[in-house]
TORSE-187484 format. One record per residue (C-alpha): residue number from 1; residue in one letter; x, y, z. Coordinates in pm, 1 decimal, always signed. Last residue first. Layout:
TORSE-187484
<pos NUM	code A	c1 X	c2 Y	c3 Z>;
...
//
This chain:
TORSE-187484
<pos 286	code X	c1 +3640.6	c2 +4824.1	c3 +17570.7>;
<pos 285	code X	c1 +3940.0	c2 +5070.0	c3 +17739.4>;
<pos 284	code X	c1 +4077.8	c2 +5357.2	c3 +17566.2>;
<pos 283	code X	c1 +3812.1	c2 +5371.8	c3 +17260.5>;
<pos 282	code X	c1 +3494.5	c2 +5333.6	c3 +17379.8>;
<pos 281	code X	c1 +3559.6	c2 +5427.5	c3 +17755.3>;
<pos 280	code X	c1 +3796.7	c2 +5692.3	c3 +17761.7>;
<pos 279	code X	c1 +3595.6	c2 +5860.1	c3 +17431.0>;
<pos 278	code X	c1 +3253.2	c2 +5844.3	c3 +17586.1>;
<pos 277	code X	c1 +3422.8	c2 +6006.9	c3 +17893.5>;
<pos 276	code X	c1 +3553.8	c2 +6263.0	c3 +17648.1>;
<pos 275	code X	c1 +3227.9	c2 +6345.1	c3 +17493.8>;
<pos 274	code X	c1 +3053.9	c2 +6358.5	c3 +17850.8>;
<pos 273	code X	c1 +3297.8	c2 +6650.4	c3 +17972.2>;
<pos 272	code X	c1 +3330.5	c2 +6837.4	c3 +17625.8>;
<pos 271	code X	c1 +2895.3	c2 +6840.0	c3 +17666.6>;
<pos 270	code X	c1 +3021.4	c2 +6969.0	c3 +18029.1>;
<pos 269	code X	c1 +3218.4	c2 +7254.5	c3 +17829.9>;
<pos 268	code X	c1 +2932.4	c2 +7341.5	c3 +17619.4>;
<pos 267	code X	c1 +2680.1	c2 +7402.7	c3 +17886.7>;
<pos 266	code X	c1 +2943.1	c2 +7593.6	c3 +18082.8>;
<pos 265	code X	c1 +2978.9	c2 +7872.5	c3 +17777.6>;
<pos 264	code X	c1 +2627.3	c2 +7851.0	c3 +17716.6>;
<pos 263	code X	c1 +2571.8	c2 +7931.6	c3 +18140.2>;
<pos 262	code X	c1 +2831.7	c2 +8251.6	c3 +18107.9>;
<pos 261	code X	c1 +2628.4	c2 +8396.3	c3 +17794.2>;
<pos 260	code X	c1 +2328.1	c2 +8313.9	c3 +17948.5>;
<pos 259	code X	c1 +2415.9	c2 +8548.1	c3 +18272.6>;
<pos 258	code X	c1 +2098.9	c2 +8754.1	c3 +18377.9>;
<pos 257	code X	c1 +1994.4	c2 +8686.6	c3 +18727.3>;
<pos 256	code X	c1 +2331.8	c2 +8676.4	c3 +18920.9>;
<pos 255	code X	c1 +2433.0	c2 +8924.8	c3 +18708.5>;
<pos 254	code X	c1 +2693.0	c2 +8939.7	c3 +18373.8>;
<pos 253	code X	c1 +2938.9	c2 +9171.5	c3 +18292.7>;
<pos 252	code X	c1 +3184.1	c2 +9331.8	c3 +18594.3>;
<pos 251	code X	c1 +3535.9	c2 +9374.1	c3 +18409.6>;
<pos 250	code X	c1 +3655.2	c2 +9054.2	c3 +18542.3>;
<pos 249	code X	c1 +3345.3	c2 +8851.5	c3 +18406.8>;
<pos 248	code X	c1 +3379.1	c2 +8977.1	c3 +18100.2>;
<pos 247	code X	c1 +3781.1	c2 +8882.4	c3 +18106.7>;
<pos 246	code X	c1 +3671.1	c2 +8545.0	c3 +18251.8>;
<pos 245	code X	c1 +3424.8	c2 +8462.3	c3 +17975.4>;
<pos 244	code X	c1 +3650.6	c2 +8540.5	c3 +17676.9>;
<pos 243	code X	c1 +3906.2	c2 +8253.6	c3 +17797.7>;
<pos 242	code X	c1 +3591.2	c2 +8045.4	c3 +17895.8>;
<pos 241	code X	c1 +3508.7	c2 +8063.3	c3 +17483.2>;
<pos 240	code X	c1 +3905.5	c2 +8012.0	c3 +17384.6>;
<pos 239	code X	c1 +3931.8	c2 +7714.7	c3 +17645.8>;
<pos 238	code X	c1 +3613.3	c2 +7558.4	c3 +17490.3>;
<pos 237	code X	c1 +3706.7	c2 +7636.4	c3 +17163.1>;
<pos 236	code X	c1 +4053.1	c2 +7449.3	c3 +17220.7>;
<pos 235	code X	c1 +3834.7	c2 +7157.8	c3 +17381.7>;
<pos 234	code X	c1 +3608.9	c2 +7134.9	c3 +17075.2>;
<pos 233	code X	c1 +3986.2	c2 +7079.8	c3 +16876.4>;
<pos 232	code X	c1 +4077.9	c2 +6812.7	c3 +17113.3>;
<pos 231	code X	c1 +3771.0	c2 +6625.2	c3 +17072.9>;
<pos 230	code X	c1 +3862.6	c2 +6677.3	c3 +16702.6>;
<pos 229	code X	c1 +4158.1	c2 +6512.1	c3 +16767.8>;
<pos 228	code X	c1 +4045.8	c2 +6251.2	c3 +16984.3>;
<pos 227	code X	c1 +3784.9	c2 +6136.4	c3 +16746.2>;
<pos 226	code X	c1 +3970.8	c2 +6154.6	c3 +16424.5>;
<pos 225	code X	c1 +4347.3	c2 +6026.5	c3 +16594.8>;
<pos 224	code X	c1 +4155.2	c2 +5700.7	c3 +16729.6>;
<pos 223	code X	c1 +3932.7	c2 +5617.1	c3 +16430.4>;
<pos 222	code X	c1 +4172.7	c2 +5681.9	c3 +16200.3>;
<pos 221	code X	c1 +4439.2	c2 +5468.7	c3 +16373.7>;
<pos 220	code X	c1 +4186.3	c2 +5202.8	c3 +16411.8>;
<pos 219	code X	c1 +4088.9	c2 +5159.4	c3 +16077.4>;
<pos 218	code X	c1 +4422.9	c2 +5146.7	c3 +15931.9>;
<pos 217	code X	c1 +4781.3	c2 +5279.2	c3 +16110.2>;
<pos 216	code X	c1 +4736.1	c2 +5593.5	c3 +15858.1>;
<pos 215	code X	c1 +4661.5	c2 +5862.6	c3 +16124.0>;
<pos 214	code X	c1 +4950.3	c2 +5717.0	c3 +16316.4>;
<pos 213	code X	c1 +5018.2	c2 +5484.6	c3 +16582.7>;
<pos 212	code X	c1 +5385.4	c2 +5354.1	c3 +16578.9>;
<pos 211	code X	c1 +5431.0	c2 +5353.4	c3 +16919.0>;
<pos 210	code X	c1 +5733.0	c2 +5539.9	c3 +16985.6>;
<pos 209	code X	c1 +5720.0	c2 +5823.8	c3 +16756.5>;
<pos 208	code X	c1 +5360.9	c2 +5854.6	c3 +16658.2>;
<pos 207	code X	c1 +5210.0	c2 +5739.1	c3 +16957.0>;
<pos 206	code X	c1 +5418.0	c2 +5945.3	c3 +17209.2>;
<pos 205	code X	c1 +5402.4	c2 +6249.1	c3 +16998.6>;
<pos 204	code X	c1 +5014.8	c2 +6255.2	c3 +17030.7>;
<pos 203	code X	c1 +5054.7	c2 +6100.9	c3 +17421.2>;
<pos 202	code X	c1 +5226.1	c2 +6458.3	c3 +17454.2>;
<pos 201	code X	c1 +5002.0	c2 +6680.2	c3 +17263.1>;
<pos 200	code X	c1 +4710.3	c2 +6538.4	c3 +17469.1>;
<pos 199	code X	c1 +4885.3	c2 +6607.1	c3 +17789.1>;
<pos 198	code X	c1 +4932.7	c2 +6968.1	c3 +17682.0>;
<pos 197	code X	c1 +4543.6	c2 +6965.8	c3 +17571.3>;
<pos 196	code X	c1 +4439.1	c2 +6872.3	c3 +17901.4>;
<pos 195	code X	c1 +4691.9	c2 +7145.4	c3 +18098.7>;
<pos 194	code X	c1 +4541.3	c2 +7362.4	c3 +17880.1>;
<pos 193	code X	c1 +4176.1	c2 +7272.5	c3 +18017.5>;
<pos 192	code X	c1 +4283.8	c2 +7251.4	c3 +18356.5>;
<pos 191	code X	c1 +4414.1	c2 +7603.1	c3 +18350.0>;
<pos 190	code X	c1 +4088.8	c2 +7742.6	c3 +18181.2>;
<pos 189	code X	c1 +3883.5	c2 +7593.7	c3 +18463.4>;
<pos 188	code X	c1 +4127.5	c2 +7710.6	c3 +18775.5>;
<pos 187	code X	c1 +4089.2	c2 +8064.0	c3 +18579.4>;
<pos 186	code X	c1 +3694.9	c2 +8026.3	c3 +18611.7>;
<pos 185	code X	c1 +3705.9	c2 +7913.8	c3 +18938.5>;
<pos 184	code X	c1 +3914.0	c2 +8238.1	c3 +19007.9>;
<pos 183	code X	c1 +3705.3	c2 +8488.2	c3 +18814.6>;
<pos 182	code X	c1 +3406.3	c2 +8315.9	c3 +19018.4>;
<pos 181	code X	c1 +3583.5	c2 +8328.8	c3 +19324.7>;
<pos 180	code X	c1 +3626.1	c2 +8730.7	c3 +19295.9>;
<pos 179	code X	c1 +3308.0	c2 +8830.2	c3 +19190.8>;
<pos 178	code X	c1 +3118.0	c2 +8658.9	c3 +19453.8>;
<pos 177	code X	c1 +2720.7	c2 +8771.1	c3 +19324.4>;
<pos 176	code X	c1 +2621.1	c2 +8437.5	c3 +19482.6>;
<pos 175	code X	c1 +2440.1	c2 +8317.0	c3 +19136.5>;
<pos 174	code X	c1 +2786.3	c2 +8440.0	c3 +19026.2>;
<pos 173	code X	c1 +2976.9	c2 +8199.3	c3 +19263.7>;
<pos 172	code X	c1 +2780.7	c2 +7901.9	c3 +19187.7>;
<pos 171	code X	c1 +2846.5	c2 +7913.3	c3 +18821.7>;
<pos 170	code X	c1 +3205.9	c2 +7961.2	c3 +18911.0>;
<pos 169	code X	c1 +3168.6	c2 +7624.1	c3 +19136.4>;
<pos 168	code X	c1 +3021.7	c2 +7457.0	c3 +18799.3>;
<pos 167	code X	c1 +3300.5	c2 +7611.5	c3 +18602.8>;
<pos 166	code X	c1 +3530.1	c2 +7454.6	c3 +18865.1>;
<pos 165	code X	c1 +3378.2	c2 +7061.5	c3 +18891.1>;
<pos 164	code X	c1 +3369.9	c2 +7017.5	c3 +18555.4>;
<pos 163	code X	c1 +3754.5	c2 +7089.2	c3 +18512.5>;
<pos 162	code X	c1 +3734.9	c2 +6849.1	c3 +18777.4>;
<pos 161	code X	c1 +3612.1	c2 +6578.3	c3 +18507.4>;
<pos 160	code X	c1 +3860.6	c2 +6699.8	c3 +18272.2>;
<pos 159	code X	c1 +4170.4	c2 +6668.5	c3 +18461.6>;
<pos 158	code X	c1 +4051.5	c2 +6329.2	c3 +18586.4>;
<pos 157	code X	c1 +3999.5	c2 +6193.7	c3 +18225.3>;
<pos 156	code X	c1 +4312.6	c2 +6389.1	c3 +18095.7>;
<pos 155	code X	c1 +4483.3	c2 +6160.6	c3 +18352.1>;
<pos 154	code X	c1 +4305.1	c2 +5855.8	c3 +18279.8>;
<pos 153	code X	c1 +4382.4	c2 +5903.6	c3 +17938.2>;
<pos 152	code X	c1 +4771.5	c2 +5932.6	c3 +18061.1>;
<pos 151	code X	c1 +4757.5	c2 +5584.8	c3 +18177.8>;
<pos 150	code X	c1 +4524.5	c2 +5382.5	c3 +18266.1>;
<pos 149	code X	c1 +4378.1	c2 +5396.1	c3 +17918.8>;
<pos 148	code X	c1 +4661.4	c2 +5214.3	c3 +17747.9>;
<pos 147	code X	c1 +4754.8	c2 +5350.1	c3 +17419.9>;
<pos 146	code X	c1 +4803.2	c2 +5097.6	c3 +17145.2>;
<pos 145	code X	c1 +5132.7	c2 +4949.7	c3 +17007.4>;
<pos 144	code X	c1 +5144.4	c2 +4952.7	c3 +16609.7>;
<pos 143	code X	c1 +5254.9	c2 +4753.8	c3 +16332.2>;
<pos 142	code X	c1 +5055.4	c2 +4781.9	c3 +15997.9>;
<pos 141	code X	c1 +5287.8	c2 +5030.4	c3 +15838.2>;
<pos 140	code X	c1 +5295.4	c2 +4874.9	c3 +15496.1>;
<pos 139	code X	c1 +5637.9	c2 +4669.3	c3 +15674.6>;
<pos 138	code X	c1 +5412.2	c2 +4542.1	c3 +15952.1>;
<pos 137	code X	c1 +5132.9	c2 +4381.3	c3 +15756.6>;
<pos 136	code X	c1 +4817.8	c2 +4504.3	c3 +15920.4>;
<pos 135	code X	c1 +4659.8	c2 +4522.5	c3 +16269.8>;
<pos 134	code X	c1 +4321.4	c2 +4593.1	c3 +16371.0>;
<pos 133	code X	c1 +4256.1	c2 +4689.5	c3 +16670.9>;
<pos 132	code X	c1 +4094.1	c2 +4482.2	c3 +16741.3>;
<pos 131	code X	c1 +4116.7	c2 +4121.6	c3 +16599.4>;
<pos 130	code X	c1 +3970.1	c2 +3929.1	c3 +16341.4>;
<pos 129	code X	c1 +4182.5	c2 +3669.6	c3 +16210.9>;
<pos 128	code X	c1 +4286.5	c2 +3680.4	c3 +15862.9>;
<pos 127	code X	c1 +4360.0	c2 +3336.7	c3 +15760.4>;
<pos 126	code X	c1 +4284.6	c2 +3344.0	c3 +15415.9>;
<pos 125	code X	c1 +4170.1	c2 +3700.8	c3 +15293.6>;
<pos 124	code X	c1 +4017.0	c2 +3756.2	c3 +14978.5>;
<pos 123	code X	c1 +3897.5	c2 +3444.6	c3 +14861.8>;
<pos 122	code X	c1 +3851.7	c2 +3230.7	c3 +15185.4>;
<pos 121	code X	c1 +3728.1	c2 +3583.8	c3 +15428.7>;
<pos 120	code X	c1 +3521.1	c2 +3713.9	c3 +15149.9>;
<pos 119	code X	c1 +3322.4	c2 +3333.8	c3 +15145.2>;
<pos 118	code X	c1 +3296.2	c2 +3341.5	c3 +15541.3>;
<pos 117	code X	c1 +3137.2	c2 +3658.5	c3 +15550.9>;
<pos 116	code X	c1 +2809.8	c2 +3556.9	c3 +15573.9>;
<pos 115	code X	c1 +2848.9	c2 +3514.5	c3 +15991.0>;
<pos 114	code X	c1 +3183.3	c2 +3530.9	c3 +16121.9>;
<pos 113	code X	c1 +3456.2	c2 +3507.8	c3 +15852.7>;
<pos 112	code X	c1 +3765.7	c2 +3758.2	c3 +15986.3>;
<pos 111	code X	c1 +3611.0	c2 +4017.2	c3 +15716.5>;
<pos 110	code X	c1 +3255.2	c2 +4000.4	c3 +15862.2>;
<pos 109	code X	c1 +3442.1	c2 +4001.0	c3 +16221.5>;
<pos 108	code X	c1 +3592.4	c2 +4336.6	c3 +16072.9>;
<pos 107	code X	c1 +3373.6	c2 +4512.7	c3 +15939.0>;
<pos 106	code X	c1 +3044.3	c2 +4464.9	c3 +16217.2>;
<pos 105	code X	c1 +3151.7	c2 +4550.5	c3 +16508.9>;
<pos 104	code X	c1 +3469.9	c2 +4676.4	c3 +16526.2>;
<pos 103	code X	c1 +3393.2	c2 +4899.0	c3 +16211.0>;
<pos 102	code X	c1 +3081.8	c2 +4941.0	c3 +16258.0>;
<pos 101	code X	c1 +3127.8	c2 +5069.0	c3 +16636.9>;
<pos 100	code X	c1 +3420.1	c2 +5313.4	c3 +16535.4>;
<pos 99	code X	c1 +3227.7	c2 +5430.4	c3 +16251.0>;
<pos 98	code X	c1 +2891.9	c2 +5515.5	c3 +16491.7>;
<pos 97	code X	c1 +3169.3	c2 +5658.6	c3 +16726.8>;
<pos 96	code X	c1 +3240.3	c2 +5906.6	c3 +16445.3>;
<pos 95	code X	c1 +2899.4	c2 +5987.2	c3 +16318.4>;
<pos 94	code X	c1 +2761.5	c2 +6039.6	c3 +16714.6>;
<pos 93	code X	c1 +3057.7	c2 +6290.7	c3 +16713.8>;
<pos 92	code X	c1 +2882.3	c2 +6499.2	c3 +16492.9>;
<pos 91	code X	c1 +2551.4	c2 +6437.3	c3 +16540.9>;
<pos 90	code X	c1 +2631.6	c2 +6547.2	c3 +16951.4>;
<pos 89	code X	c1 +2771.7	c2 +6875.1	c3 +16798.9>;
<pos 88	code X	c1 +2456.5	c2 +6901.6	c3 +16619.8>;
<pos 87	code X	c1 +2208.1	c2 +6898.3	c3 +16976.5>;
<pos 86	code X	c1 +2525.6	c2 +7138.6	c3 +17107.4>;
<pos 85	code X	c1 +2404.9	c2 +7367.1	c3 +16813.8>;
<pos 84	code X	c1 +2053.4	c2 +7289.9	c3 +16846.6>;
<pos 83	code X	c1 +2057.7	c2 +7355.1	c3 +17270.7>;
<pos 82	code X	c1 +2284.8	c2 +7706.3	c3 +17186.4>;
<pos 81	code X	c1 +1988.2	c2 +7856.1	c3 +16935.9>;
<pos 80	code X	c1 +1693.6	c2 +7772.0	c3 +17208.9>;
<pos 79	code X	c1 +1896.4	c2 +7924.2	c3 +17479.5>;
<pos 78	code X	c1 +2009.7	c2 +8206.6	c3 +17261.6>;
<pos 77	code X	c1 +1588.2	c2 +8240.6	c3 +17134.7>;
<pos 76	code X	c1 +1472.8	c2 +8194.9	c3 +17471.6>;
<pos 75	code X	c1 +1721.1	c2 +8524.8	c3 +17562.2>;
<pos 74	code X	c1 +1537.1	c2 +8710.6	c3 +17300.0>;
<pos 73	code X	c1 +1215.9	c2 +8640.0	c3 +17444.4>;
<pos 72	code X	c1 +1347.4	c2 +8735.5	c3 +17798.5>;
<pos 71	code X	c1 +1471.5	c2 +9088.9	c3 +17708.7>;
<pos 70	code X	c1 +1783.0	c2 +9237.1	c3 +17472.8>;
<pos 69	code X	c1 +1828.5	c2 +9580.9	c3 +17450.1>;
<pos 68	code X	c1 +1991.7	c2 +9617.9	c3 +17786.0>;
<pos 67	code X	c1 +2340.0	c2 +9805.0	c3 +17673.6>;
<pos 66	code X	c1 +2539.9	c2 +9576.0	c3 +17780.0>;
<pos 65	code X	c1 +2356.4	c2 +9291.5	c3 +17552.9>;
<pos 64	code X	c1 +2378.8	c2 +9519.5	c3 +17256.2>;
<pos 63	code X	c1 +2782.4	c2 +9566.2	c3 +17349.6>;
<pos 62	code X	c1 +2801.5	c2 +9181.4	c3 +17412.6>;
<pos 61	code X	c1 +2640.4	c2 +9111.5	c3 +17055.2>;
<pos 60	code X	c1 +2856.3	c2 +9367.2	c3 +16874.5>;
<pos 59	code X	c1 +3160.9	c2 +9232.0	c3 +17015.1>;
<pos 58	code X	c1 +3038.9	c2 +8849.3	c3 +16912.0>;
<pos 57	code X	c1 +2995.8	c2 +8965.4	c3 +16551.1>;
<pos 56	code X	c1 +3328.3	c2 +9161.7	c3 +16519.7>;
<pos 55	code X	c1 +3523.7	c2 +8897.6	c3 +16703.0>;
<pos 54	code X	c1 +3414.1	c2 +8637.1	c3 +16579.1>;
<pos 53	code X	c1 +3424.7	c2 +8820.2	c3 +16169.6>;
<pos 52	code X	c1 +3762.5	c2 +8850.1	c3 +16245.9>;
<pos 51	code X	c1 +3856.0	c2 +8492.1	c3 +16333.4>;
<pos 50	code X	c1 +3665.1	c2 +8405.2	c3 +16040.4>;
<pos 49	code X	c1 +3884.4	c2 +8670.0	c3 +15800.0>;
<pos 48	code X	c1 +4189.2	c2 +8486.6	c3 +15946.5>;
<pos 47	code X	c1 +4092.1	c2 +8134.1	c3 +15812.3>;
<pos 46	code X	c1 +4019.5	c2 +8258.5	c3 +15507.8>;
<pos 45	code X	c1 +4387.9	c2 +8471.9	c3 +15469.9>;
<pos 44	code X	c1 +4532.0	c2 +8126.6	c3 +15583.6>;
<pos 43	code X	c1 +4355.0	c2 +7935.4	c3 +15326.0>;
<pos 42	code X	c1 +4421.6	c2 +8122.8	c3 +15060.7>;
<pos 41	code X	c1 +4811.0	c2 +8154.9	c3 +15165.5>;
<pos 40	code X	c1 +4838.0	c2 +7739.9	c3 +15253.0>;
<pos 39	code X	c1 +4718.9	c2 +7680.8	c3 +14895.8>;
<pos 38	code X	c1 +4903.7	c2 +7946.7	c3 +14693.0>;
<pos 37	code X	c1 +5172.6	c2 +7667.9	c3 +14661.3>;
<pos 36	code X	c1 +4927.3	c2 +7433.5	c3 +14467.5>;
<pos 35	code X	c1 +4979.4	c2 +7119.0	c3 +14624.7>;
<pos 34	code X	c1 +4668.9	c2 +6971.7	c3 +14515.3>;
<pos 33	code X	c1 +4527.7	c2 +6961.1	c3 +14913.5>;
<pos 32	code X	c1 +4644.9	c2 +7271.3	c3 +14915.7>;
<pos 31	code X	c1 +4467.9	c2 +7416.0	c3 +14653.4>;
<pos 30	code X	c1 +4137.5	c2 +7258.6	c3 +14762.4>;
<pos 29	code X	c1 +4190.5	c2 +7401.3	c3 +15114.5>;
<pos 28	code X	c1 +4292.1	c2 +7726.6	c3 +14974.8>;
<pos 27	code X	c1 +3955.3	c2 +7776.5	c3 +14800.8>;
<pos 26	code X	c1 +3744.1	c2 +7627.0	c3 +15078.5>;
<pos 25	code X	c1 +3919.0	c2 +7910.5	c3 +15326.0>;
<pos 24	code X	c1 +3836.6	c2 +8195.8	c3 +15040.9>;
<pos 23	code X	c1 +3461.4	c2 +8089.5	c3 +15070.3>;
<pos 22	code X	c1 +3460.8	c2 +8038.9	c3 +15429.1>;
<pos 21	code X	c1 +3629.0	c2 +8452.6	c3 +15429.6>;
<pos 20	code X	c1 +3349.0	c2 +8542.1	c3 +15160.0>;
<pos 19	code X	c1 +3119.3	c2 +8355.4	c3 +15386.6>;
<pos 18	code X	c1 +3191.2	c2 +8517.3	c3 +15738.7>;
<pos 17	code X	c1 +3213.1	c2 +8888.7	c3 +15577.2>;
<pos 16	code X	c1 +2869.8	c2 +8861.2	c3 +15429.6>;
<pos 15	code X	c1 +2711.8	c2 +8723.1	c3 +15772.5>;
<pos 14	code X	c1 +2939.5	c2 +8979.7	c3 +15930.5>;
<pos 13	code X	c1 +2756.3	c2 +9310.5	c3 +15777.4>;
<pos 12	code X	c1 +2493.2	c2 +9317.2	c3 +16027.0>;
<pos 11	code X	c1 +2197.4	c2 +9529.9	c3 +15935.3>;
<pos 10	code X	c1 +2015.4	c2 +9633.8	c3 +16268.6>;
<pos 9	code X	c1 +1917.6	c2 +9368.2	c3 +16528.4>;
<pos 8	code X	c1 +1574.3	c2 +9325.4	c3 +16602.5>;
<pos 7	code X	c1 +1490.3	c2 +9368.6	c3 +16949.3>;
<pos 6	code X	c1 +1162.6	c2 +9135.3	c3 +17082.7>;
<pos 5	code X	c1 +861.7	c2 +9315.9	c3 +17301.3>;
<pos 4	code X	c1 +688.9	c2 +9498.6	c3 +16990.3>;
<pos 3	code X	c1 +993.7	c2 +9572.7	c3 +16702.1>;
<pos 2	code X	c1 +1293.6	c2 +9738.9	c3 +16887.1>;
<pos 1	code X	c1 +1578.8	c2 +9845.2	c3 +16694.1>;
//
């Protein structure tokens, strides 16, 4: 319904859905993570009530923004909602790195003895030398090779920066009203994407059955696999969120004037862009 110049939405019943299916997700998690063996179920059956509660929510959006209910004020409020959620994205990976720099740092020369913690490093630790990454006894699982960056991170590094380079040619293309090469750029962007995550699979099975670098290979390990892997993760949304874009764009949504859902899409997947090059530098090659 309309209220002066800004549509109100009528009574949604996906907020409700959303937490009871969060609610049954955090029930299963905590199960599972006592290996209860209704754990996985719970959390399953949560995790599927989300998915639904997407779809629902973002289906009814579309069909109101089909439909022309929604004007300029209510497309400052999606630009205004999309900048705080990439603005907490940013906190969240800002945490990570900001473990990764204390931890190399600050941790571990305080542990090898620079500065005040000469005194830990006599008592505790007698002749650690502090080196990154880290490395611990070798038969508690301390032994591990490291990932160079030239490599296949240099790869994914390329594959993502000209994945950049497509959604801002499809971006192009529907300011030019050119159907066709925007579903294409769009396609060439989703293809890049996969191809990322297949090459992240691989140096993922690489580490862990060659290298020795696990999840558990001490501060560096969980600082490697928790900041790629959740890149990864944002990447996966990405791919799902331009996955959803093409189609719309292939059955004829969006203008050359009026296309925010398109542009929040983009904005997200060249914040993806700058997270990974943070990544390749910070923890590939310093």
């Amino acid at each position: 319904m309309a209220q002066g110049n800004y549509y109100v939405p009528d009574t949604a019943k996906w907020p409700i859905v959303g937490s009871i299916g969060l609610f049954i997700m955090m029930i299963g998690a905590a199960n599972w993570m006592n290996e209860a063996a209704s754990g996985p179920w719970f959390f399953a059956a949560g995790a599927a009530i989300v998915i639904i509660m997407m779809f629902g929510w973002f289906a009814d959006v579309i069909r109101e923004s089909e439909a022309g209910l929604y004007n300029s004020a209510v497309d400052v409020s999606f630009r205004q909602g999309m900048i705080w959620f990439i603005f907490s994205e940013v906190m969240f990976f800002a945490a990570f790195f900001g473990a990764l720099f204390y931890a190399r740092m600050l941790s571990v020369p305080w542990l090898g003895g620079e500065g005040t913690g000469a005194m830990t490093n006599q008592l505790l630790w007698p002749g650690y030398e502090a080196t990154w990454p880290t490395h611990g006894p070798a038969e508690l699982g301390g032994s591990f090779e490291t990932i160079p960056g030239f490599g296949l991170p240099m790869v994914n590094t390329l594959l993502l920066l000209t994945s950049g380079v497509t959604i801002t040619m499809a971006h192009w293309a529907l300011k030019r009203a050119q159907r066709g090469a925007l579903v294409g750029w769009l396609v060439a962007t989703i293809v890049l994407g996969l191809v990322f995550l297949y090459v992240q699979g691989y140096e993922y099975a690489h580490a862990y059955q060659d290298l020795g670098l696990t999840l558990g290979s001490g501060i560096y390990g969980s600082t490697f696999f928790m900041l790629t892997g959740f890149h990864g993760l944002h990447v996966t949304v990405g791919v799902i969120m331009l996955s959803v874009i093409a189609v719309r764009c292939a059955k004829g949504h969006f203008s050359k004037k009026n296309h925010f859902g398109f542009e929040a899409v983009a904005w997200y997947w060249h914040f993806v862009d700058v997270v990974w090059l943070g990544l390749f530098i910070f923890v590939y090659i310093v």
